[in-house]
Backbone and ligand atoms as CSV (ligand in chain L), in Angstrom:
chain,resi,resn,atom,element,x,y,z
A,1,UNK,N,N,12.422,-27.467,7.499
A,1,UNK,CA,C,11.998,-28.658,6.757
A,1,UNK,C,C,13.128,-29.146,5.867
A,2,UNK,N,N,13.797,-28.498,5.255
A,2,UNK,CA,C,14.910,-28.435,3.824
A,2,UNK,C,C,15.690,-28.900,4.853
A,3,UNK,N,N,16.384,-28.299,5.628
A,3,UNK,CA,C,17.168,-28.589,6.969
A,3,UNK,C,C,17.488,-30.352,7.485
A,4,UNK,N,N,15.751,-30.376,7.740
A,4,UNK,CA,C,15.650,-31.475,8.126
A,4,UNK,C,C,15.700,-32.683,7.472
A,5,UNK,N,N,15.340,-32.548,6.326
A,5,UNK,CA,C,15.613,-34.051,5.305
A,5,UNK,C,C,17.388,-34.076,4.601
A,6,UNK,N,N,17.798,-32.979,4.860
A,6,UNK,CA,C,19.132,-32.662,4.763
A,6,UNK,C,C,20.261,-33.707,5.373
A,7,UNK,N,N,19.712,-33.495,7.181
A,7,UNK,CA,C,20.481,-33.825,8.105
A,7,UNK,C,C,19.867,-35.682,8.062
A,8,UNK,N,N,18.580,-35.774,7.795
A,8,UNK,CA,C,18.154,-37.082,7.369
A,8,UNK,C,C,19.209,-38.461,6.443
A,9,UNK,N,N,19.314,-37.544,5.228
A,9,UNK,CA,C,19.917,-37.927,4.370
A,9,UNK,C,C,21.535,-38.400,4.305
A,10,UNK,N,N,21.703,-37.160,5.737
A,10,UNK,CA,C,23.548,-37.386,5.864
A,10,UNK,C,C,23.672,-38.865,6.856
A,11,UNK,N,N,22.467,-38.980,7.376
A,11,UNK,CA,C,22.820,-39.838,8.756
A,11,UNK,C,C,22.215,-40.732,8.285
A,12,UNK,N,N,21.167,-41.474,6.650
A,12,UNK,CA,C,21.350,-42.273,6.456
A,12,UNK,C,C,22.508,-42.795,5.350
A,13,UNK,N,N,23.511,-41.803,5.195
A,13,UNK,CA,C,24.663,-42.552,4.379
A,13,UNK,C,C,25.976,-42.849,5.424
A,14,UNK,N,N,26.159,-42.439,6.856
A,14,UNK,CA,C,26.850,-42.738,7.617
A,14,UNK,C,C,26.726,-44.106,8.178
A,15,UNK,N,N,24.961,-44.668,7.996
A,15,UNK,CA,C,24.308,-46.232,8.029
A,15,UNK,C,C,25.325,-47.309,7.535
A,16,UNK,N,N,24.559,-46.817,5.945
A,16,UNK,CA,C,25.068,-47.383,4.977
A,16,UNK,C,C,26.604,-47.867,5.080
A,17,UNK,N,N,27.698,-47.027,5.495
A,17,UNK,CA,C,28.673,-46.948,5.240
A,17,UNK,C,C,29.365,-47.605,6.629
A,18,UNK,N,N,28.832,-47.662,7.758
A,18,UNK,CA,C,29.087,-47.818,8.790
A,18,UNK,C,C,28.555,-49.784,8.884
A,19,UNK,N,N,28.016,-50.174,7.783
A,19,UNK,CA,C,27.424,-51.496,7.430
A,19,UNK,C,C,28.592,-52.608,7.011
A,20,UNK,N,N,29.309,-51.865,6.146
A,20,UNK,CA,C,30.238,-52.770,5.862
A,20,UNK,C,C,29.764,-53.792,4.637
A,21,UNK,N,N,29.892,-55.054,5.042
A,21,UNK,CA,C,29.082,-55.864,4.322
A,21,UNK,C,C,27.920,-56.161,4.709
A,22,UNK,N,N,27.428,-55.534,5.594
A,22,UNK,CA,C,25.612,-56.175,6.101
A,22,UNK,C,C,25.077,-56.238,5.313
A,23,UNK,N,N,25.002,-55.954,4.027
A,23,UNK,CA,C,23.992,-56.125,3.315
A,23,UNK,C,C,23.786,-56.894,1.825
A,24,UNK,N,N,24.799,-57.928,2.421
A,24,UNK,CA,C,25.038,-59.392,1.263
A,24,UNK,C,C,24.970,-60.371,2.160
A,25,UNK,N,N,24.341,-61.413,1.561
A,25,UNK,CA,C,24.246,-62.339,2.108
A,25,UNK,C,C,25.226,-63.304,1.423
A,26,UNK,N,N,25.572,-63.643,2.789
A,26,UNK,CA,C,26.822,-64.899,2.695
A,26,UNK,C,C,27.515,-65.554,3.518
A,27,UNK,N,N,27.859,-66.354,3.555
A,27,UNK,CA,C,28.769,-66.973,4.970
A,27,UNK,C,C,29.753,-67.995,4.513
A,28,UNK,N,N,30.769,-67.459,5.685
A,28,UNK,CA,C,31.871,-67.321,6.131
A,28,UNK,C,C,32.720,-68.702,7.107
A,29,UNK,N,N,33.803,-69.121,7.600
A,29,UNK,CA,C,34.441,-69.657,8.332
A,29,UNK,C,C,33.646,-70.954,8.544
A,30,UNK,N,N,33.468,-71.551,7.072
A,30,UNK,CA,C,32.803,-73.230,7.531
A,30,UNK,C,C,33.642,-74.081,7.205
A,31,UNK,N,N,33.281,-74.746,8.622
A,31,UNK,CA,C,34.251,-76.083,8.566
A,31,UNK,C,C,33.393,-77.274,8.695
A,32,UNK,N,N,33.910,-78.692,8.648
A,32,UNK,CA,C,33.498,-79.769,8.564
A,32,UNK,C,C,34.207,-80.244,9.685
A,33,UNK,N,N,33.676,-80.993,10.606
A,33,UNK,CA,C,34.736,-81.574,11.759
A,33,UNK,C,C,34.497,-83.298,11.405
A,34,UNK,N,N,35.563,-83.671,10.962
A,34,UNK,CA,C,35.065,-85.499,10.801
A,34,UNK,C,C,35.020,-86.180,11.654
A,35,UNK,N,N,34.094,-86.465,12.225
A,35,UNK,CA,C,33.789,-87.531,13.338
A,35,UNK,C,C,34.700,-88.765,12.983
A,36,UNK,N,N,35.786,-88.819,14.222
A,36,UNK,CA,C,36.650,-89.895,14.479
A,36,UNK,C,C,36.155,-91.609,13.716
A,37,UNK,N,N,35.086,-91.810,13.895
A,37,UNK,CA,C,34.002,-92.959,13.666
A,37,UNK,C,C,33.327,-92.846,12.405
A,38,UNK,N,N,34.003,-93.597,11.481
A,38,UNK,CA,C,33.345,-93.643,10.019
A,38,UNK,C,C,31.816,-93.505,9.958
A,39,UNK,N,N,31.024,-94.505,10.406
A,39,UNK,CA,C,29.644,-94.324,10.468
A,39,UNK,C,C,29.108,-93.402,11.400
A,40,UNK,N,N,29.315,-92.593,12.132
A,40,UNK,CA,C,29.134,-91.475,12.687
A,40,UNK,C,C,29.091,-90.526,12.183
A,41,UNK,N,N,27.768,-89.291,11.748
A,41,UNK,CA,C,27.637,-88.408,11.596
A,41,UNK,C,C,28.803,-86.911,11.599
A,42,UNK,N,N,29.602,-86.032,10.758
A,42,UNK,CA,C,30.198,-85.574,11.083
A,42,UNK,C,C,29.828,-84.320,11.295
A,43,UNK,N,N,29.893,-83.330,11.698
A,43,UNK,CA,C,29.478,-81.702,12.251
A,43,UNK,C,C,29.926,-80.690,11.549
A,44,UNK,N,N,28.783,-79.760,10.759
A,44,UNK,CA,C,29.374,-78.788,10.456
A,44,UNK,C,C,29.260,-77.241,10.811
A,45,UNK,N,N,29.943,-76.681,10.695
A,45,UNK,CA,C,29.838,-74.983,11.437
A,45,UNK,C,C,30.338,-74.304,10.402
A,46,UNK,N,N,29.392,-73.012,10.526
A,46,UNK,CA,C,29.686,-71.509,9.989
A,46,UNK,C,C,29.241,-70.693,10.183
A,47,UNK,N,N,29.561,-69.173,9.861
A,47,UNK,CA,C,28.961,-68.299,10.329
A,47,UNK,C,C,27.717,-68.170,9.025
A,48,UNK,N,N,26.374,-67.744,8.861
A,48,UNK,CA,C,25.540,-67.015,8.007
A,48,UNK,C,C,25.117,-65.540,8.436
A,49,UNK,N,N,25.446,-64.956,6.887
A,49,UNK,CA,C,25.605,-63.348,7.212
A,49,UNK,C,C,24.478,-62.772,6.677
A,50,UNK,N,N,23.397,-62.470,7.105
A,50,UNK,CA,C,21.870,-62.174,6.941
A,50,UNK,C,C,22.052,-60.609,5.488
A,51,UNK,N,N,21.760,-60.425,4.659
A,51,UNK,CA,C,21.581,-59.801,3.392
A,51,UNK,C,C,20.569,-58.864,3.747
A,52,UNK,N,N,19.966,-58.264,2.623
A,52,UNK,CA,C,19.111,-57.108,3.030
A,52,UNK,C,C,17.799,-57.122,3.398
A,53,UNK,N,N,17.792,-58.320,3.233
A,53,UNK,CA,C,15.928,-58.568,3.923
A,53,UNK,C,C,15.908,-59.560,4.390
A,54,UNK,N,N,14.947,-60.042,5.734
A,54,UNK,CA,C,15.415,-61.187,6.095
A,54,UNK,C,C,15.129,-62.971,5.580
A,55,UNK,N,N,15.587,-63.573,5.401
A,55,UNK,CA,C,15.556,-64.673,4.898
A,55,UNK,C,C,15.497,-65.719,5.899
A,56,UNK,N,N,15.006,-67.168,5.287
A,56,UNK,CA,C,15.821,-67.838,6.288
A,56,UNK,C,C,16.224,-69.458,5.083
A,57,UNK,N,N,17.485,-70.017,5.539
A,57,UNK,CA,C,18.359,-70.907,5.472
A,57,UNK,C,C,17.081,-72.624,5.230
A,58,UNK,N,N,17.268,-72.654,3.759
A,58,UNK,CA,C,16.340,-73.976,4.437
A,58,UNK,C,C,16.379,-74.961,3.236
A,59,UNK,N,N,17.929,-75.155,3.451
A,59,UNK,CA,C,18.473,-76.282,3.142
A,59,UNK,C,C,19.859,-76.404,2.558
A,60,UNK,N,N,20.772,-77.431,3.130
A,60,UNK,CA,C,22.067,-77.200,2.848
A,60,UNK,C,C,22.504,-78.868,1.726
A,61,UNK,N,N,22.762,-78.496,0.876
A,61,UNK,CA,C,23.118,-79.698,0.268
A,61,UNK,C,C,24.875,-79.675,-0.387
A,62,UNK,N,N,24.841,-81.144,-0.761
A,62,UNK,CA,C,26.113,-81.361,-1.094
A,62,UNK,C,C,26.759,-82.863,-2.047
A,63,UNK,N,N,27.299,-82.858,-3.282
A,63,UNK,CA,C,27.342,-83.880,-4.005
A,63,UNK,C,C,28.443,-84.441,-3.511
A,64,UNK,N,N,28.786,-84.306,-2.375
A,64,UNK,CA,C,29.778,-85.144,-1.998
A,64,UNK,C,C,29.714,-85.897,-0.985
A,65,UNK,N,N,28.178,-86.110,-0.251
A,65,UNK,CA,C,27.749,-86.587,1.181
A,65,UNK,C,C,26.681,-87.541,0.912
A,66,UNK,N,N,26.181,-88.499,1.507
A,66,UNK,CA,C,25.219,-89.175,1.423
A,66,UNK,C,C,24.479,-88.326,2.124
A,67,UNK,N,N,24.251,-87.640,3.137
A,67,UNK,CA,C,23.118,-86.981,3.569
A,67,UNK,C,C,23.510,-86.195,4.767
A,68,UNK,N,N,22.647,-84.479,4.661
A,68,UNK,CA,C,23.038,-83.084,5.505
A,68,UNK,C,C,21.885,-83.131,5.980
A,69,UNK,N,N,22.128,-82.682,7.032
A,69,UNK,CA,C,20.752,-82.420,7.607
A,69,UNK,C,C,21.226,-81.383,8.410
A,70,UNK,N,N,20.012,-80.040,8.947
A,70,UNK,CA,C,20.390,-79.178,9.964
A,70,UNK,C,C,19.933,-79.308,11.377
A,71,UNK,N,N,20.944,-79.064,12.349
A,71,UNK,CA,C,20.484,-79.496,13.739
A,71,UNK,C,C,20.504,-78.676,14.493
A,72,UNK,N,N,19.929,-78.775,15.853
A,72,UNK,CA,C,20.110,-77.481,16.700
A,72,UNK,C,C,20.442,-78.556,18.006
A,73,UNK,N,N,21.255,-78.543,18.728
A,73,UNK,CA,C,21.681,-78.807,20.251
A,73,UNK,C,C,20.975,-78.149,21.274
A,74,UNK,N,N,20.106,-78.447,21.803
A,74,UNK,CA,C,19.054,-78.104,23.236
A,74,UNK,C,C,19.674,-79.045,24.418
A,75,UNK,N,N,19.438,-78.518,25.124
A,75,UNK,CA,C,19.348,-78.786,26.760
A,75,UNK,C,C,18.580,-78.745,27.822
A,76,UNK,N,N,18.181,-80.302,28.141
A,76,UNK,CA,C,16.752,-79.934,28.884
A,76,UNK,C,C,17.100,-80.787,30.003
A,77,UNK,N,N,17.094,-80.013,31.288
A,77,UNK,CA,C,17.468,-81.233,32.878
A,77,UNK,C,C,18.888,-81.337,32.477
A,78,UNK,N,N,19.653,-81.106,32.036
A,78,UNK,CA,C,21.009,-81.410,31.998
A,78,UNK,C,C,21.491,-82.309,30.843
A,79,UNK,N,N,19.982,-82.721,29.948
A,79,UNK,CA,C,20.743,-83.404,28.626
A,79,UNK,C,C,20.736,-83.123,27.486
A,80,UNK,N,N,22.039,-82.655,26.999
A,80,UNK,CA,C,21.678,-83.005,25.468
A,80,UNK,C,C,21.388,-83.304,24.186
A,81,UNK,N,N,20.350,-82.929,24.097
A,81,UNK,CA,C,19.850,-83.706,22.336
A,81,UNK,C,C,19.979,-82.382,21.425
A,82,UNK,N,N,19.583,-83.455,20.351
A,82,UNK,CA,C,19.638,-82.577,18.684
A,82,UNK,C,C,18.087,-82.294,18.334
A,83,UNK,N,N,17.872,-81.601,17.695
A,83,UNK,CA,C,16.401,-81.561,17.255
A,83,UNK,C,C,16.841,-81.171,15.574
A,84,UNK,N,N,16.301,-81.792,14.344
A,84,UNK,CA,C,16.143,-81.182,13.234
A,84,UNK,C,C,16.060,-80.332,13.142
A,85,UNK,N,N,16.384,-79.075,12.379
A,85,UNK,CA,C,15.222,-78.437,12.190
A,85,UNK,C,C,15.234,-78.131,10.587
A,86,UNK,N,N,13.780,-77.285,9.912
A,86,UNK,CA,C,13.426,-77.398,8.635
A,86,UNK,C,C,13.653,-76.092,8.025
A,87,UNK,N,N,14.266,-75.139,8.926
A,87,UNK,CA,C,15.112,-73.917,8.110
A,87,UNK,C,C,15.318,-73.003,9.989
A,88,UNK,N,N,16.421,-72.463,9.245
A,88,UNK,CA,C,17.210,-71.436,9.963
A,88,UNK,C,C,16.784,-70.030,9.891
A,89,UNK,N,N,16.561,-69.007,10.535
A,89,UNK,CA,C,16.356,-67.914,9.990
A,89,UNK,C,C,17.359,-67.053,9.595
A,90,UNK,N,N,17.503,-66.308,9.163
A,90,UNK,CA,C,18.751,-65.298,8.875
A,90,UNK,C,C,18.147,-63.934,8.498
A,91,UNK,N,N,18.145,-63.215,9.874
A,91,UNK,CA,C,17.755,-61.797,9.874
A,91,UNK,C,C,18.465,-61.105,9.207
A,92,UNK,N,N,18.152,-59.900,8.242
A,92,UNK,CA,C,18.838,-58.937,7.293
A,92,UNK,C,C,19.580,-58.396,8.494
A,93,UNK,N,N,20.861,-58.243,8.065
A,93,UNK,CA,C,22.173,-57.485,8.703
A,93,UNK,C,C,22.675,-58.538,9.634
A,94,UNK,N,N,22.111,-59.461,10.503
A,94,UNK,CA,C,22.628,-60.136,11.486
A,94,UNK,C,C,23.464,-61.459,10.537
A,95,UNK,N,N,24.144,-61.509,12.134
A,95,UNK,CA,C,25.173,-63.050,11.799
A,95,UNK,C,C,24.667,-64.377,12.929
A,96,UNK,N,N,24.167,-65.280,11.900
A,96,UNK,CA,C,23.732,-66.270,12.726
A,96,UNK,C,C,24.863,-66.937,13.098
A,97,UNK,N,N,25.467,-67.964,13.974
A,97,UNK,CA,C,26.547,-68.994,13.853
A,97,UNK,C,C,25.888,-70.451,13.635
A,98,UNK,N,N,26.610,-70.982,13.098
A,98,UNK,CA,C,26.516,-72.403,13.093
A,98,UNK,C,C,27.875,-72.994,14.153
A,99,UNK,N,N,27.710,-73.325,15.197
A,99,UNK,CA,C,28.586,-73.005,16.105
A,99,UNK,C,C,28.286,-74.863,17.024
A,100,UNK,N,N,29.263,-75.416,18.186
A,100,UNK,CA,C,29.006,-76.157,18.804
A,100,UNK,C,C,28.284,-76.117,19.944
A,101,UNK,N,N,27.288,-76.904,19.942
A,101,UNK,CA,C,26.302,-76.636,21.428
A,101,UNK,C,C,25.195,-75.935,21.281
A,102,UNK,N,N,25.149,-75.267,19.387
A,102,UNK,CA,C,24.173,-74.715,19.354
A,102,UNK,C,C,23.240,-75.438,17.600
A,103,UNK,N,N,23.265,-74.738,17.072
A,103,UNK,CA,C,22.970,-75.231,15.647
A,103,UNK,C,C,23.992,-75.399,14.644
A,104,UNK,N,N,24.366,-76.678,14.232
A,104,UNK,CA,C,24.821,-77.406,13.129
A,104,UNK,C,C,24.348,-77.757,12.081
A,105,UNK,N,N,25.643,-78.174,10.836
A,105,UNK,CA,C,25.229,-79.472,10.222
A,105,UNK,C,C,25.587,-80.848,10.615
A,106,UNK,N,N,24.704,-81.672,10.118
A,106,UNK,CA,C,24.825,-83.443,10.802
A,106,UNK,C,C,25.460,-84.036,9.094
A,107,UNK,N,N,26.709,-83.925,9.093
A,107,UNK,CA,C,26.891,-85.058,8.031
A,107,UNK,C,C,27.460,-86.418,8.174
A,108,UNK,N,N,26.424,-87.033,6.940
A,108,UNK,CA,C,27.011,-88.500,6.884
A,108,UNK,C,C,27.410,-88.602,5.501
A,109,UNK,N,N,28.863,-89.438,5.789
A,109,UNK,CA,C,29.165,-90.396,4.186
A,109,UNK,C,C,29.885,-88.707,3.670
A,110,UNK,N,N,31.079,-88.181,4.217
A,110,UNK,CA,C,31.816,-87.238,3.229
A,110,UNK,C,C,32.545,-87.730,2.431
A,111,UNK,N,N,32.541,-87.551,1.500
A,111,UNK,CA,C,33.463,-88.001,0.093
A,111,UNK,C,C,34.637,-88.441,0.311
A,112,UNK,N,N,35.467,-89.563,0.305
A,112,UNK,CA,C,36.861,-89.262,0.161
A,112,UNK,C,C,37.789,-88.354,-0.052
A,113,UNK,N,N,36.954,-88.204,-1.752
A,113,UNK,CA,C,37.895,-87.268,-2.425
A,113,UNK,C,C,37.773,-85.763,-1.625
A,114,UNK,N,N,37.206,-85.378,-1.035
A,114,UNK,CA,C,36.801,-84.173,-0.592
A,114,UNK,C,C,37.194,-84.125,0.879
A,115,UNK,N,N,37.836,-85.400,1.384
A,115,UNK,CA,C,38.358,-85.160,2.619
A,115,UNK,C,C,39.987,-85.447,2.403
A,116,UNK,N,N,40.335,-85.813,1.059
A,116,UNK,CA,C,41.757,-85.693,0.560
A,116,UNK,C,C,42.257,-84.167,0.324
A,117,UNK,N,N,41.051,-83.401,-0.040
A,117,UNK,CA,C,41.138,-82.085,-0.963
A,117,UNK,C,C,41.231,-81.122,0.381
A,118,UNK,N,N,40.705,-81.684,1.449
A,118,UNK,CA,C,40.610,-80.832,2.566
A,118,UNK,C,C,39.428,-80.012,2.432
A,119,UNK,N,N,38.742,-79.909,1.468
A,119,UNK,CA,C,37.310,-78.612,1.237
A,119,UNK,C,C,36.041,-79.717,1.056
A,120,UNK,N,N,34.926,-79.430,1.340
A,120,UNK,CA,C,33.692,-79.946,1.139
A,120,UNK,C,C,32.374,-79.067,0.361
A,121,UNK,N,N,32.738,-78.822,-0.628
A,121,UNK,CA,C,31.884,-78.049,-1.934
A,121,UNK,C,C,30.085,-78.378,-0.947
A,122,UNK,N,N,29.545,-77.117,-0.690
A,122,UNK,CA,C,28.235,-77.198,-0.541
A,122,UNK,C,C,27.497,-76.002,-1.065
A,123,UNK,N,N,25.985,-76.242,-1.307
A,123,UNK,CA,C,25.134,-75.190,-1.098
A,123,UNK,C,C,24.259,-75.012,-0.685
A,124,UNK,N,N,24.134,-73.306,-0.103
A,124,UNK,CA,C,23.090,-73.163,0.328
A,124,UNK,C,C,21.727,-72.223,-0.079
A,125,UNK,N,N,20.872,-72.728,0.169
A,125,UNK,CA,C,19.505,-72.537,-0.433
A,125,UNK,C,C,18.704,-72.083,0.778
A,126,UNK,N,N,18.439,-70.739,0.193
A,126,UNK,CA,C,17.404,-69.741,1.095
A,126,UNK,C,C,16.208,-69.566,0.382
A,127,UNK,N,N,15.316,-69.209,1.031
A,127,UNK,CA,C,13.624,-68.888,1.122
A,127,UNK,C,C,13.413,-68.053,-0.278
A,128,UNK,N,N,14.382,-67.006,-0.154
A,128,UNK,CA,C,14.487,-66.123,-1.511
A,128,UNK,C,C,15.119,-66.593,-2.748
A,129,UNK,N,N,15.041,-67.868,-2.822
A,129,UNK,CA,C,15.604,-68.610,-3.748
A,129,UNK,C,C,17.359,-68.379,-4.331
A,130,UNK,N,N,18.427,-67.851,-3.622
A,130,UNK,CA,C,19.514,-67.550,-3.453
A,130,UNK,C,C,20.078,-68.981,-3.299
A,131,UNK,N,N,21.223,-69.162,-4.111
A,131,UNK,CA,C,22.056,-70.351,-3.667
A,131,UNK,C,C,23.395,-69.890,-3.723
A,132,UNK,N,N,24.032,-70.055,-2.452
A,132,UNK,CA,C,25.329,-69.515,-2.261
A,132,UNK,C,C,26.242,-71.094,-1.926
A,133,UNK,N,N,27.196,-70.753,-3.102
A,133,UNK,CA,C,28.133,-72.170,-2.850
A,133,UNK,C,C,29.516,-71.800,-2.177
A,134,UNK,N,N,29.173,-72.759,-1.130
A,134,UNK,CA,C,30.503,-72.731,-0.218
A,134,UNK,C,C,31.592,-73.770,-0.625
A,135,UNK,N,N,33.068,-73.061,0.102
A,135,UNK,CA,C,33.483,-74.554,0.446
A,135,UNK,C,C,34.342,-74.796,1.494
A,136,UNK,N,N,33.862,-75.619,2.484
A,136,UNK,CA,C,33.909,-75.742,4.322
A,136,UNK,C,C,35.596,-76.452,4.238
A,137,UNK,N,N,36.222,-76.038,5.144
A,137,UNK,CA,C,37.201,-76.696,5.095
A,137,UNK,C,C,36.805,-77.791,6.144
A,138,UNK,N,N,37.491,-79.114,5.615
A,138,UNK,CA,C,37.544,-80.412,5.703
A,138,UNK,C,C,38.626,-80.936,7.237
A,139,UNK,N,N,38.276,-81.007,8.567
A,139,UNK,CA,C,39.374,-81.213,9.433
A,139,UNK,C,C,39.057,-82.832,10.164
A,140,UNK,N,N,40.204,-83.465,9.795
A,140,UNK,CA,C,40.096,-84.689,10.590
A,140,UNK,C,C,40.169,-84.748,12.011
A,141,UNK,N,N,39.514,-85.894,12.557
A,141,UNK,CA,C,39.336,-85.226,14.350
A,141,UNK,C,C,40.541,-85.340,14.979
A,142,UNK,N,N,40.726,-84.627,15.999
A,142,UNK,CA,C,42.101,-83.991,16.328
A,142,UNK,C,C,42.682,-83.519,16.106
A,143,UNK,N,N,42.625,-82.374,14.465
A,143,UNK,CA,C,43.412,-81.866,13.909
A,143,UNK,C,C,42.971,-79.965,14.659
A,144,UNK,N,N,44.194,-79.642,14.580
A,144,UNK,CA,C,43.937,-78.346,15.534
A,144,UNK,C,C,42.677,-77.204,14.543
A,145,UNK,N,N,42.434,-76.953,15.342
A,145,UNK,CA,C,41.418,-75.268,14.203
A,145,UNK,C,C,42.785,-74.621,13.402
A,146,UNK,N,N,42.221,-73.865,12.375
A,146,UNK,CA,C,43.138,-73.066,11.984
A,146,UNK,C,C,43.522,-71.873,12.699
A,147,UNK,N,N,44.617,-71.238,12.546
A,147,UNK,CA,C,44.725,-70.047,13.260
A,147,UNK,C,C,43.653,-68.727,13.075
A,148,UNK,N,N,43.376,-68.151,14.334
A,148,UNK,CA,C,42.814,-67.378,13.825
A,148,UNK,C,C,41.297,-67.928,14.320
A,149,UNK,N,N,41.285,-68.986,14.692
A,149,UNK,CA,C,39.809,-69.034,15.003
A,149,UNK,C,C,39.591,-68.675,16.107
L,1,CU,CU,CU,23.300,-82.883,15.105
C-alpha cells in the first residue's frame, strides 16, 4: 500500500514536469494579415494554449479596430464559407490554432497607428473571466512570415 502511493506520487511529478507550460493559459505567435483591400476584412491567427481547466475563448477585442469578430472556415461540396462563431473552446493542456482554412479573426478598420507600429494590442476574454493581452504582429499583404514560422 505505502509502496503504492509512493510510486503514485513519483509518476505524478514526472506529469507535472514533463508539462512544461501546459498549465497557463496563454497564446502565442499572433499575427494580423492586412487584407490588400482597405475595406476588406483583415485575418487574424494564433496559437491558444489551454491552462488548467478547460475554458473556452469568447471574445477577442481591440481599441484599435472598428470591429473583431471570430470565424471558423468550413467546407461544404467544395465551398468555402465562414461561420461566426460565439466562443472557442480551449481544453486544459491543449493548443488550439487560430490558423488559415480553419478558425480566425475577421478584422475590420486596423488602426493606422498600429499598422505603423507593426503590433495590434488585443484582448482576450475567457469564460473564467481571464483577460490575457496580446500583441499580434501587424503584416502588410505580401510581406513574407517571419522566420521561423
Ligand atoms: Cu472570417
Amino acid at each position: 500500500m505505502n509502496r503504492i502511493s509512493i510510486m503514485l506520487a513519483a509518476s505524478a511529478s514526472i506529469l507535472v514536469a514533463s508539462c512544461g507550460q501546459g498549465d497557463v493559459l496563454y497564446a502565442d505567435k499572433a499575427v494580423v494579415n492586412l487584407s490588400p483591400v482597405e475595406a476588406n476584412p483583415s485575418a487574424g491567427y494564433m496559437n491558444l494554449h489551454g491552462g488548467r481547466t478547460d475554458v473556452t475563448l469568447v471574445g477577442v477585442t481591440s481599441d484599435d479596430v472598428l470591429r473583431m469578430e471570430m470565424h471558423e472556415t468550413v467546407e461544404k461540396d467544395g465551398m468555402a464559407s465562414m461561420n461566426k462563431l460565439k466562443s472557442i473552446p480551449v481544453p486544459a493542456g491543449k493548443t488550439v490554432k487560430l490558423e488559415p482554412g480553419g478558425k480566425h479573426l475577421m478584422i475590420w478598420g486596423v488602426g493606422a497607428g498600429s499598422q505603423q507600429r507593426g503590433l495590434l494590442k488585443m484582448t482576450l476574454i475567457y469564460s473564467n473571466d481571464d483577460r490575457i493581452e496580446i500583441d499580434a504582429v501587424v503584416k502588410k499583404a505580401g510581406e513574407a512570415a517571419p522566420a521561423g514560422e
